[in-house]
C-alpha positions in Angstrom: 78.6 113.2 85.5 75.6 112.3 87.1 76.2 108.8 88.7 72.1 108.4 88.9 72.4 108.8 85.0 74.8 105.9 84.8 72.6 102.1 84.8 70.8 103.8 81.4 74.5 105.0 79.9 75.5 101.2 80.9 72.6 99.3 79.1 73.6 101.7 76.1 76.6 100.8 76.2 76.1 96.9 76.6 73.9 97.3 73.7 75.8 99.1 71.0 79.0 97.1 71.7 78.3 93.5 72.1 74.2 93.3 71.1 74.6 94.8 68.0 77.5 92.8 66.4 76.2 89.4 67.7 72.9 90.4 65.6 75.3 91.9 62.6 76.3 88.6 61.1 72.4 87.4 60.8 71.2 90.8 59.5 74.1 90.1 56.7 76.0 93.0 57.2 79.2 90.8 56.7 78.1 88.2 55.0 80.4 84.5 56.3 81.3 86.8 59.2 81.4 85.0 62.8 81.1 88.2 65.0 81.0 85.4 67.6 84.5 84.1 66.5 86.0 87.6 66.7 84.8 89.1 69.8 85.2 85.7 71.5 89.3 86.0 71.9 88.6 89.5 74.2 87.2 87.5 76.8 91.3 86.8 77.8 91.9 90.8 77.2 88.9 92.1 79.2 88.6 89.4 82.2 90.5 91.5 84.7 88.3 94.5 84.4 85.4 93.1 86.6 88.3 91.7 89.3 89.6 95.1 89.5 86.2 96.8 89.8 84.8 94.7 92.0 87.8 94.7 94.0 87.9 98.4 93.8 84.0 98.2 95.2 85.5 96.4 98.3 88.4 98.3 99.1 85.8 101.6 99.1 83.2 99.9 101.2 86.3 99.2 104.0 87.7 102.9 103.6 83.8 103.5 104.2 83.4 101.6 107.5 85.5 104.7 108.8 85.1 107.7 106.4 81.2 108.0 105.9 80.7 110.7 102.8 77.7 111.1 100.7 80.3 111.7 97.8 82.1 108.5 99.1 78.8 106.6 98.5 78.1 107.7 94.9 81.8 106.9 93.9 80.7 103.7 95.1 77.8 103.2 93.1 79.3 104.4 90.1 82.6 101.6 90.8 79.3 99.0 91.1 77.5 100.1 87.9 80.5 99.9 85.8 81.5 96.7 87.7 78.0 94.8 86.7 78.6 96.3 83.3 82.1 94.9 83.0 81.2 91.7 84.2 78.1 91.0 81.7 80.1 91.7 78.8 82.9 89.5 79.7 80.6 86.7 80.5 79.3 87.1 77.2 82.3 86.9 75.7 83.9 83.8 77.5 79.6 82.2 76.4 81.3 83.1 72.8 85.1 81.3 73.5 83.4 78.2 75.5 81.2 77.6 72.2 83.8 77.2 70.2 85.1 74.3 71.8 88.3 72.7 72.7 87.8 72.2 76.8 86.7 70.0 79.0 83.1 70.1 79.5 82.6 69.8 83.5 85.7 72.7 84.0 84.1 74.5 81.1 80.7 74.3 83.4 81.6 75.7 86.3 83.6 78.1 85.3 80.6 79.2 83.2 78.4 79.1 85.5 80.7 80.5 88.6 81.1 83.4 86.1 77.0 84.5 85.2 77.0 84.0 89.3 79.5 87.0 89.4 77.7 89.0 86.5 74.6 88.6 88.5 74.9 89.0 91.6 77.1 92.4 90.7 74.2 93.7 88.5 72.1 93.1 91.7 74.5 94.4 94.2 75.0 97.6 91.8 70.9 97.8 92.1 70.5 97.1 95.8 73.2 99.9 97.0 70.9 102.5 94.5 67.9 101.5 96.4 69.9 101.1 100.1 72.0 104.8 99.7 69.6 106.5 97.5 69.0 110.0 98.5 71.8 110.3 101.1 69.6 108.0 103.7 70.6 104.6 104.3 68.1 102.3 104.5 69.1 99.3 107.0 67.4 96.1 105.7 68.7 96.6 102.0 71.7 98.2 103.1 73.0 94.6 105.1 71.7 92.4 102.3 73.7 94.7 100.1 76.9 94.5 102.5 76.4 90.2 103.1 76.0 90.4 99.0 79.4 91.9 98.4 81.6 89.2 100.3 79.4 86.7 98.5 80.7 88.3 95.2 84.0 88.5 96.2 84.0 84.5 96.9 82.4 84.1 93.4 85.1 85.7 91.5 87.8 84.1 93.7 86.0 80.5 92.5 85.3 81.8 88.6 88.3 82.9 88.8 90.0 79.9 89.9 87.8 77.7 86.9 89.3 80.2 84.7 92.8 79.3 85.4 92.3 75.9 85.8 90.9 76.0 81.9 93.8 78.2 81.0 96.7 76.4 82.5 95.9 73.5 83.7 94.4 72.6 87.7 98.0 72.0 89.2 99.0 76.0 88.2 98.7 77.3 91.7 100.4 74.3 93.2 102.8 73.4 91.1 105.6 75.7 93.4 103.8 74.7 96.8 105.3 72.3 99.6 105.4 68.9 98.9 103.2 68.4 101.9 100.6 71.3 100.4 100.8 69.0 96.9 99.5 65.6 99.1 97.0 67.5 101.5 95.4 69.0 98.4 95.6 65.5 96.3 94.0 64.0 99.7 91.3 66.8 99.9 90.5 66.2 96.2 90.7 62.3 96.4 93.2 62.1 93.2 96.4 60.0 93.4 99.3 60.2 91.1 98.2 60.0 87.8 94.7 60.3 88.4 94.6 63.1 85.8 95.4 60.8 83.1 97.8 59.9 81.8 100.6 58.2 84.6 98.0 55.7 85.3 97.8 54.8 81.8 101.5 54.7 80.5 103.9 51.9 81.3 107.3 52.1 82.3 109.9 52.9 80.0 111.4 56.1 78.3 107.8 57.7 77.5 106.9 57.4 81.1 110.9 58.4 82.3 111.2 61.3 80.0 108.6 62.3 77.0 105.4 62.2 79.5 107.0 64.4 81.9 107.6 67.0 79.1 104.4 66.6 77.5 103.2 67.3 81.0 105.3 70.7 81.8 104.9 71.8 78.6 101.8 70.7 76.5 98.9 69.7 79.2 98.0 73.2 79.5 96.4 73.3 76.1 96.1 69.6 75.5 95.5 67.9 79.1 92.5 67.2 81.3 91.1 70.3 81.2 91.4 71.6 78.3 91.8 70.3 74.5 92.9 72.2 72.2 92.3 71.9 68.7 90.4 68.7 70.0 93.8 67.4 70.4 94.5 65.6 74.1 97.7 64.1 75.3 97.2 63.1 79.0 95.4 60.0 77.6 97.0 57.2 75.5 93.8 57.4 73.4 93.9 60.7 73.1 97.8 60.8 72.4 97.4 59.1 69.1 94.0 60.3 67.9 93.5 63.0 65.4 92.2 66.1 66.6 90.7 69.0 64.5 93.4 68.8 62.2 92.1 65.1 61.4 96.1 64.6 60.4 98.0 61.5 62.3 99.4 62.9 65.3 102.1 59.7 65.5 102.9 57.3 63.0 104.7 54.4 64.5 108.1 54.4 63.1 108.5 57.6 61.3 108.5 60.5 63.3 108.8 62.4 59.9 105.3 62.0 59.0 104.0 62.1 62.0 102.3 65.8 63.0 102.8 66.4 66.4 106.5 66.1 65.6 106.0 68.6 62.4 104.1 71.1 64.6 106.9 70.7 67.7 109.6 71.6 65.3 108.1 74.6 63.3 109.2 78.2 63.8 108.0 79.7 67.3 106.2 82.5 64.8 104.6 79.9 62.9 100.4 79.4 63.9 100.9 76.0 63.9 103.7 75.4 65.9 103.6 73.8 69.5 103.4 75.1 71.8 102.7 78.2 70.6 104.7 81.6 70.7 105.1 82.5 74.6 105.0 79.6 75.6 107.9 77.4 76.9 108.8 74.8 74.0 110.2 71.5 74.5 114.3 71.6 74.5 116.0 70.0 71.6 117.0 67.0 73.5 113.2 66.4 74.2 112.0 67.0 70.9 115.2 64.5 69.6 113.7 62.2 72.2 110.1 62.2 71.2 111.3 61.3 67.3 113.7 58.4 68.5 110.6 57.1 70.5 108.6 57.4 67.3 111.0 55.9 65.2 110.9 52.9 67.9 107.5 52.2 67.4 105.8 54.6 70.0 105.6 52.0 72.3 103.7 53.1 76.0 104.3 49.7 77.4 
C-alpha cells in the first residue's frame, strides 16, 4: 500500500467507526441507545495501541540514527499515521468513559487533558515527518522540530499514562512494592503525610482503624478511594463511607450489618454484577468480611 495514501484511509476510518455511531443514537437509528455508553468501555481494550505505536515510532527513529533507508522512512510514517489515528480514537473513547462519571474530577483532568496532549501532538508529529521526509529529501528545520516533537510525545504518554493508572488503581500502584525509603521521599516530594489521602486522618483508633480500614484500603480504594468513585460510592472518607452512592441504598446501618449494602454486595457471588469487589479482583477474606459485620453490629463506631 501506498503509505502517501494512508492520512485519507485514516480519516475514513476515524469517521465510519467512531463519528458515525456517536451521530447514530440522535439520528434514531436505535432509539434509547447510548452509543456513548457502549463504545465508552473500549477505551480499557484499545489504550495500549497508541503506547505500542508510538513506542514502535521511537524504536524505528533510533534503528534510524544508524540505518538511513528511504523504505525505513516510509515504514516510519506509516507507524506515525496509524499512531495519531490510534490515539484520537482512544481519547475519544476515554471523553465517552470520563462522562459517565464515578472519578475524581482533578485526576479525571489531567489525565484528560495529558491524553488530547498525546493525540495531538502525534497527529502533528505524523504531519511534520510527511512534510520533513517527503520525497526522499530531508528537510532540516522540520526534520529537528519533528525529532524534539517525538521525545516530547513520549513524556506525554509516560504522564497520561501515569493519570490513567492512578484513576484505575489508585496513586500508590507503582509504589506500593517500593523501598520504604522510596514511599517517604515520594510522600515528601508530593507534601502528603500518612493519611493525607483520606481516610487515616479521619478515623480514630480502634478495630476500624486496626483492621477494617486497612482492608478497605488494599482492597476497595481502587474503585472507591481518592481518585476514583465508583458508582458514586467513596470509602477513604467517613462521609463518604456511610453515604449512599448511585445505588441511593444505605451503605451501613448501625447495628445490623444484615441490612446494610455494602455488607450485601461484599458477600455476593464473585459472578454476581453487584458483588464487591468485582470478579478479578482480590476480595476481602472471610475473617475481614466477619469483621466488618461484627463492627456493624457494634454500632459502626470510627471513634
Amino acid at each position: 500500500m501506498n503509505c502517501s495514501h494512508f492520512p485519507k484511509i485514516a480519516i475514513l476510518f476515524l469517521i465510519t467507526t467512531v463519528a458515525l455511531p456517536a451521530f447514530g443514537a440522535e439520528a434514531g437509528s436505535a432509539p434509547g441507545f447510548d452509543w456513548r455508553a457502549f463504545l465508552a468501555p473500549f477505551h480499557t481494550v484499545t489504550l495500549h495501541l497508541p503506547i505500542g505505536f508510538v513506542t514502535m515510532a521511537v524504536i524505528l527513529e533510533i534503528y534510524a540514527l544508524f540505518q538511513k533507508s528511504e523504505t525505513l522512512r516510509r515504514v516510519i510514517g506509516l507507524v506515525l499515521w496509524v499512531s495519531a489515528l490510534s490515539a484520537i480514537i482512544v481519547t475519544l473513547l476515554g471523553v465517552f468513559r470520563g462522562a459517565a462519571g464515578g472519578y475524581e474530577e482533578v485526576a479525571l483532568d489531567r489525565h484528560e487533558k495529558s491524553g488530547i496532549a498525546v493525540a495531538a501532538v502525534t497527529s502533528v508529529l505524523a504531519i511534520i515527518h510527511y512534510f520533513a521526509y517527503k520525497g526522499g529529501l530531508v528537510r532540516k528545520i522540520p526534520a529537528t522540530l519533528y525529532q524534539l516533537g517525538v521525545v516530547a510525545d513520549m513524556v506525554l504518554l509516560t504522564i497520561a499514562g501515569h493519570y490513567g493508572g492512578n484513576l484505575t488503581h489508585g496513586s500508590k500502584y507503582l509504589t506500593e512494592g517500593a523501598p520504604e525509603w522510596a514511599k517517604e521521599w515520594i510522600e515528601k516530594v508530593e507534601g502528603k503525610t500518612e493519611g493525607s489521602d483520606g481516610a487515616a486522618s479521619q478515623f480514630g483508633p480502634g478495630v476500624f482503624t486496626d483492621v477494617i480500614q486497612p482492608a478497605f484500603e488494599e482492597k476497595c480504594y481502587s474503585c472507591h478511594g481518592p481518585e476514583k468513585q465508583k458508582s458514586d460510592y467513596r470509602m477513604d472518607t467517613k462521609e463518604g463511607l456511610f453515604a449512599a452512592g448511585e445505588s441511593e441504598i444505605e451503605p451501613i446501618v448501625p447495628g445490623n450489618p444484615l441490612k446494610s449494602y455494602l455488607v450485601e454486595t461484599m458477600t455476593l457471588p464473585k459472578h454476581d454484577d453487584l458483588a464487591m469487589p468485582p470478579e478479578g479482583k482480590e476480595s476481602l477474606s472471610a475473617d475481614e468480611i466477619l469483621t466488618v459485620m461484627q463492627w456493624i453490629w457494634d454500632g459502626a463506631k470510627t471513634e
